[in-house]
C-alpha distance (Angstrom), angle and dihedral (degrees) to the residues before:
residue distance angle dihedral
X1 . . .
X2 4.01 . .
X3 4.11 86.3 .
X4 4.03 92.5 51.6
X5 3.31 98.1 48.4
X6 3.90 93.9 47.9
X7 3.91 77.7 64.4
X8 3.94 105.6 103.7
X9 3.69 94.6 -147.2
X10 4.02 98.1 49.6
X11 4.41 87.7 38.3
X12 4.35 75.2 50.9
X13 3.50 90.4 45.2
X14 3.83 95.8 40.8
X15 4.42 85.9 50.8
X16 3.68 93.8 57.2
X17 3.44 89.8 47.3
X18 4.17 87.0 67.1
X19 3.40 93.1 45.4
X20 3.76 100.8 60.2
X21 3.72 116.2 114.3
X22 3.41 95.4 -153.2
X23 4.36 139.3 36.3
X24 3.54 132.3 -167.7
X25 4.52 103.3 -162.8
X26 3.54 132.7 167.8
X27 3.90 111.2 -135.8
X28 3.56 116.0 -139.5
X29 3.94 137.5 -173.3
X30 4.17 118.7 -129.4
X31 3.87 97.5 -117.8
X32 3.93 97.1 54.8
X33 4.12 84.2 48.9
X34 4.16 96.1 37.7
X35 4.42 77.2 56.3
X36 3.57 82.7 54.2
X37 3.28 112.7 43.1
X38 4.34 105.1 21.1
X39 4.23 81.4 60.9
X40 4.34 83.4 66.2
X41 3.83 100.8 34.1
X42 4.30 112.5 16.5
X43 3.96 87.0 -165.4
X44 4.03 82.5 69.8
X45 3.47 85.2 70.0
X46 4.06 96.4 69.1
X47 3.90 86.0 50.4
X48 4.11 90.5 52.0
X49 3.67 91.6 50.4
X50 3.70 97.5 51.5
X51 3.92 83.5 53.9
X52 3.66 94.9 53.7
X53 4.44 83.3 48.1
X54 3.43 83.8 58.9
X55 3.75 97.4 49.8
X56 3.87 98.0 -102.9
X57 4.54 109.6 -177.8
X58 3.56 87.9 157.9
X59 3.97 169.6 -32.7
X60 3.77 146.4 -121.0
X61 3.59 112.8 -167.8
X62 3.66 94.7 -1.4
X63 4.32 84.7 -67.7
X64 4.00 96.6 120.3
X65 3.60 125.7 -150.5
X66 4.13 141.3 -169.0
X67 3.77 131.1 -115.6
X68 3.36 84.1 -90.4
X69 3.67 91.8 53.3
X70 3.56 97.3 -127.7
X71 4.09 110.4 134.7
X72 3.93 126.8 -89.9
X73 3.64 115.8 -146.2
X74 3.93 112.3 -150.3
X75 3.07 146.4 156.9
X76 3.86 93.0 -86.1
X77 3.20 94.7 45.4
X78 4.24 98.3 66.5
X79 3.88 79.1 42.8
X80 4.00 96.1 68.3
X81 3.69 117.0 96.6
X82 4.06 89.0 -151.9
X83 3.81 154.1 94.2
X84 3.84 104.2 -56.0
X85 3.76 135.2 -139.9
X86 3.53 108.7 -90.2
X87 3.97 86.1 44.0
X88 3.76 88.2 54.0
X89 3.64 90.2 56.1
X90 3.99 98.0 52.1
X91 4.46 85.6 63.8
X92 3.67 97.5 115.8
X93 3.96 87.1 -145.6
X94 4.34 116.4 19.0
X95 4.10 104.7 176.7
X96 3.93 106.2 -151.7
X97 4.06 123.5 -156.7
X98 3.25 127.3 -157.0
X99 3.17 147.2 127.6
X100 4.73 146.6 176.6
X101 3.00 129.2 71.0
X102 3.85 89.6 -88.4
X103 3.86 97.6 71.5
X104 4.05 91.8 45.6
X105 3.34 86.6 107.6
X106 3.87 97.7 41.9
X107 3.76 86.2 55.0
X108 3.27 97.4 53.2
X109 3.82 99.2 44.5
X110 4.01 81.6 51.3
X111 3.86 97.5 48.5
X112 4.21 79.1 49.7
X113 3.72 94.9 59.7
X114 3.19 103.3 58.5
X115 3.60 95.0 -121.5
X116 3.79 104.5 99.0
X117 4.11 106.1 61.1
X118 4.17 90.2 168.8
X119 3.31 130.9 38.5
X120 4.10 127.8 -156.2
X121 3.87 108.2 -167.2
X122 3.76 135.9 124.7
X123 4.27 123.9 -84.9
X124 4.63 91.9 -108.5
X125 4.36 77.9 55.1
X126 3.70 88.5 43.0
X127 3.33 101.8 52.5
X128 3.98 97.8 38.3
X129 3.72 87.9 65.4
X130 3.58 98.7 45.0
X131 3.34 95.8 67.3
């Protein structure tokens, strides 16, 4: 990670990235992603379940956050050559999508940040989290 982002073009890359006024993210939740990703690499799985310790409903960006929506550093997360949290937080405007009864509470730890201002999901999402 250190070595990419010495690279001008991805640190050029990685400075437009905080400047845009508007994002369009998918929220996830760890255990749909730990499926994913612990099937190529099984030492994954270690980093997953120090995630879920740490109370881990979901990510945007690969930058995972609490119920609460407040930020969980792991592993993974110093891993991820990308925009981070706090950076994520500063877009004026970040559209979310999501939707199942899965992500609930991704989407509501996302809505709890801060980060997600919009959401994009479907009404039997809708009205599971607005109650």
């Amino acid at each position: 990670k250190k070595i990419l982002t010495a690279d001008p073009q991805i640190g050029f890359a990685m400075d437009q990235a905080r400047r845009v006024t508007v994002g369009l993210v998918g929220i996830g939740e760890p255990s749909s992603l730990a499926l994913q990703l612990t099937d190529r690499d099984p030492t994954v799985t270690k980093e997953f379940e120090k995630l879920r310790e740490a109370g881990a409903v979901g990510d945007i960006a690969l930058r995972f956050f609490d119920m609460d929506g407040k930020p969980i550093k792991a592993g993974l997360s110093e891993l991820v050559l990308g925009i981070e949290f706090a950076d994520l937080k500063r877009i004026p405007n970040v559209v979310g999508v999501a939707a199942g009864a899965r992500k609930r509470d991704a989407i509501l730890g996302a809505i709890r940040s801060g980060i997600v201002k919009t959401l994009v999901t479907d009404l039997a999402t809708a009205e599971s989290i607005s109650t």
